[in-house]
N, C-alpha and C positions, 0 to 999 in steps of 0.2 A: 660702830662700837668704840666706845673711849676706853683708856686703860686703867681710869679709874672705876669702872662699873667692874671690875675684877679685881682689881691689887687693892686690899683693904689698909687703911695707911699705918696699922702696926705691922705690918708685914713687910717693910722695907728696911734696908741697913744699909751704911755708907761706909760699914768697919766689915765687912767679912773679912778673914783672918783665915781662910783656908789655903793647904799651899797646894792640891790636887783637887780635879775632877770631885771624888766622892767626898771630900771636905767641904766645897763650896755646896754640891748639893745638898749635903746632910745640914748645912747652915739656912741653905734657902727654905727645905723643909720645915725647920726649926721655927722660921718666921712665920710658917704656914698654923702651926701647932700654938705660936703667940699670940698670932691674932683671932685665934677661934675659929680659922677655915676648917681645919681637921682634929680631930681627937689626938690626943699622945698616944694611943694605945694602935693608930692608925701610923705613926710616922717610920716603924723600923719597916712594913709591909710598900707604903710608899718610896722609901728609898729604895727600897729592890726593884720595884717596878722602873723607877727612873734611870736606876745604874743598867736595869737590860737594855732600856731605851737606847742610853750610851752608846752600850754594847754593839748596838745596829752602826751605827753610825753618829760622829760626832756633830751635836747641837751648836757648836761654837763655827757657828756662822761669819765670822770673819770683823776683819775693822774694831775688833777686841770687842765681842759681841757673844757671849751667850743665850740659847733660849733654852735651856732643859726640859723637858716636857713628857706628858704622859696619861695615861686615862686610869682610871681606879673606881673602885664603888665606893671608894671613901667620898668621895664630894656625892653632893645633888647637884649641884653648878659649878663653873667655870671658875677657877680662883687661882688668883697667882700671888707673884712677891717678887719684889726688886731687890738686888745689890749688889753694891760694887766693891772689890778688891784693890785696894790702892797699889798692891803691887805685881798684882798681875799675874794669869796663873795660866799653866800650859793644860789646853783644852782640847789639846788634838786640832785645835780647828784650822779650817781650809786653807786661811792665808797665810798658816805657820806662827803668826802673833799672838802674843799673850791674849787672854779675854778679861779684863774690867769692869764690864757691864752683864750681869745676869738678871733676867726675865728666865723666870719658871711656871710654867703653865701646868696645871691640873685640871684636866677633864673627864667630865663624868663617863663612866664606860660606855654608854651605848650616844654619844654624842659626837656629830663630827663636826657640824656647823657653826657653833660658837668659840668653839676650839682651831678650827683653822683660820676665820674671822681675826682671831686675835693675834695668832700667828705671821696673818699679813697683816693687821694694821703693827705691831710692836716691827716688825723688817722694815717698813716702810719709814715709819719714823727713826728709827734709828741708822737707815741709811743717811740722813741729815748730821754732818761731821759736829756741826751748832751743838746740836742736842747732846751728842754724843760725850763733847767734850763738857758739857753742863752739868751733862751726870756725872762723867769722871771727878768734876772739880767741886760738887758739891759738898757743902761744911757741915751741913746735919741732914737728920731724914726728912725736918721740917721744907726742910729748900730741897730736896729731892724731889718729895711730894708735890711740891708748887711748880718746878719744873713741868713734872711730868702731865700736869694739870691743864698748865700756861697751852702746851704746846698740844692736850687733849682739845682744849677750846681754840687754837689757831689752825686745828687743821682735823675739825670734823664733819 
């Protein structure tokens, strides 16, 4: 599974601007809602769903890494969004470091397998410090996108 067969490329930002948890998710939804994954009328019901998520346990996986994630009957499939926070925001995660890099997954309720698929491939690549710092120092969404692309076709 590549992570462009999910992240539709208006759905990515290299400017989030959130200084919490429910800021950055409420920005990643937002891209969700731009590029046509979800209705507006679906995004305040999808936030809640993601902040319970949270609530379980923090997504921010470490190495300045978030994945926020969650299941809804808003989608038919699997759909996410990228972005980064140039200044870094406290996500509760593991290793006590700010998070930079968000992946937001949205999958359809009754679905486990394309949603945990995607789960390990996005860990997987972003355990790679390369990539990671690629994303961080990306100058538009255009070279975001090509990043995330470059290294969908080097390692699928």
């Amino acid at each position: 599974m590549q992570i462009s067969e999910f992240v539709d490329e208006r759905a990515v930002s290299c400017e989030l601007t959130g200084t919490n948890k429910e800021g950055i998710i409420r920005e990643l939804v937002g891209l969700l809602v731009r590029s046509g994954a979800i209705k507006d009328r679906d995004a305040g019901k999808l936030l809640q769903i993601l902040l319970e998520r949270e609530a379980l346990g923090s997504t921010g996986i470490g190495q300045g890494v978030a994945i926020p994630h969650g299941k809804t009957d808003c989608v038919q499939t699997l759909v996410g969004a990228v972005g980064v926070a140039r200044s870094g925001v406290n996500f509760d995660s593991l290793d006590g470091e700010t998070a930079h890099i968000f992946f937001l997954l949205v999958a359809p309720q009754d679905s486990a397998g394309p949603h945990l698929k995607a789960l390990a491939r996005i860990s997987r690549l972003l355990k790679e410090k390369h990539f990671r710092d690629s994303l961080r120092n990306a100058k538009d969404e255009k070279t975001l996108i090509k990043i995330i692309r470059d290294e969908d076709q080097r390692r699928h």
